[in-house]
C-alpha positions as CSV (number, residue, x, y, z in Angstrom):
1,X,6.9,-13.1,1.5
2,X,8.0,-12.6,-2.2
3,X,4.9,-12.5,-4.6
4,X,5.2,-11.9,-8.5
5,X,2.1,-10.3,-9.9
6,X,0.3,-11.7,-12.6
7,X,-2.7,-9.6,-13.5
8,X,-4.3,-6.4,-12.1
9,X,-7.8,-5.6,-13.5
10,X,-11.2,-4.0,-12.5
11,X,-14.7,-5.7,-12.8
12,X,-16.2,-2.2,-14.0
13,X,-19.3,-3.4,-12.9
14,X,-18.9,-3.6,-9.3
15,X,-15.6,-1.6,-9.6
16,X,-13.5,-4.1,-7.7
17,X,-10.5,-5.2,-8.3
18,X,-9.0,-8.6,-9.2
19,X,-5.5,-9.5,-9.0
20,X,-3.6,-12.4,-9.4
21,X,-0.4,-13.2,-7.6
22,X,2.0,-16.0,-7.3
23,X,3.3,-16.0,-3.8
24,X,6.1,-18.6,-3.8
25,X,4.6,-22.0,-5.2
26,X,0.8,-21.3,-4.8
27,X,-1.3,-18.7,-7.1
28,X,-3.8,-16.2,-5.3
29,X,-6.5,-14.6,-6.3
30,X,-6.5,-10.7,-4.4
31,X,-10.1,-9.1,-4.8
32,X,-10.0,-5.3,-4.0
33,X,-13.3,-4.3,-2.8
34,X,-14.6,-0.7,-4.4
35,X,-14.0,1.1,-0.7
36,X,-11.3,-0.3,-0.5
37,X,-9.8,1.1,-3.8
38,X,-11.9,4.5,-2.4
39,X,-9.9,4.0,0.8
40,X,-6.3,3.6,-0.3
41,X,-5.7,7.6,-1.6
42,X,-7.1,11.0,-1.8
43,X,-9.6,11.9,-3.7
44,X,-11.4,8.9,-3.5
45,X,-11.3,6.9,-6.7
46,X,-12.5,3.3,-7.8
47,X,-10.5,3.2,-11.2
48,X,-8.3,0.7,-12.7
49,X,-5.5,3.2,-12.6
50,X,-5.9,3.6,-9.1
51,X,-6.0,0.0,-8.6
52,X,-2.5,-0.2,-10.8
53,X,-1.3,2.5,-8.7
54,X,-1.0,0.9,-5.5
55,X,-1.4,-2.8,-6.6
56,X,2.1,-3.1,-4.7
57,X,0.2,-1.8,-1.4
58,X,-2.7,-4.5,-2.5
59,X,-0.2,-7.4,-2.6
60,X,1.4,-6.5,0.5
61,X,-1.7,-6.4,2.6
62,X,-2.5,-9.4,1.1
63,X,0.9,-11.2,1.9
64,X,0.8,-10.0,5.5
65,X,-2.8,-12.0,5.3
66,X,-1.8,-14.9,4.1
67,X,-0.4,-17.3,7.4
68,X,-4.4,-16.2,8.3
69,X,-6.1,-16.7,5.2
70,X,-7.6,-20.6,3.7
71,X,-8.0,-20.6,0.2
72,X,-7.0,-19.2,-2.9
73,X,-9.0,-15.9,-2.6
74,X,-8.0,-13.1,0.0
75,X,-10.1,-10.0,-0.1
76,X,-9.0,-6.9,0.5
77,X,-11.4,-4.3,2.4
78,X,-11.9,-0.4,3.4
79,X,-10.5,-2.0,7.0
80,X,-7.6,-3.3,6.2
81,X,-6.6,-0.6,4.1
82,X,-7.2,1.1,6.6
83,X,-5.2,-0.4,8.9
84,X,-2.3,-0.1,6.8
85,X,-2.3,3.6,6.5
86,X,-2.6,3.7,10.4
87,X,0.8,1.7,10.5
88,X,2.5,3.0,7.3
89,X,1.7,6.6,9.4
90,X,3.0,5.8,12.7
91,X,6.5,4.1,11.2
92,X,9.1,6.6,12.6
93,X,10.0,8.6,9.6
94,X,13.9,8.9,9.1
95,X,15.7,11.6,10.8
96,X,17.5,14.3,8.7
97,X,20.7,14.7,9.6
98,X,20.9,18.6,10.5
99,X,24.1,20.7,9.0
100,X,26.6,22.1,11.6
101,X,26.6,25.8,12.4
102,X,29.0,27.7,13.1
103,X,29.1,30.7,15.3
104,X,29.6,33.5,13.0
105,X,31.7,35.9,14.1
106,X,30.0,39.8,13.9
107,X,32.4,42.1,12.3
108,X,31.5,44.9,15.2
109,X,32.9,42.9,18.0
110,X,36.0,41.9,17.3
């Protein structure tokens, strides 16, 4: 589902994050638990720059959510991160196409 972000921010007292999306017609609020922000990259950081660095990822767990979710608030946990890194690891990578070799011909046997 398309979503336009509004805000990103982090309650630097709990170190959650709090972002605010319009996903068509209907504004949600996305709350980003701290383990959850700990969860999403190595090393583990709760910081408002890690939050902005994968507020995309936030908002797309989030969408997936939403046909499951009542309300206006969807939060986002440690789990469902994640269970988003389990599928964004198993997705078949793309193949590289490999270059075609040629026999080379050795200058002693001819």
């Amino acid at each position: 589902m398309p979503y336009e972000i509004v805000t990103a921010s982090l309650d630097v007292n709990d170190k959650s994050g709090r972002i605010d999306v319009w996903f068509g017609p209907d504004m949600k609020t996305i709350v980003v638990s701290r383990r959850a922000l700990l969860s999403v990259a190595s090393p583990p950081r709760a910081t408002e720059f890690r939050l902005l660095q994968y507020v995309e990822t936030f908002c797309q767990i989030a969408a997936r959510r939403l046909a499951s979710t009542s309300g206006n608030t969807i939060l986002i946990t440690a789990n469902d991160v994640r269970g988003w890194l389990c599928a964004w690891q198993s997705s078949p990578a793309p193949v590289p196409m490999q270059a075609v070799r040629h026999r080379l011909h050795d200058a002693g046997s001819v």
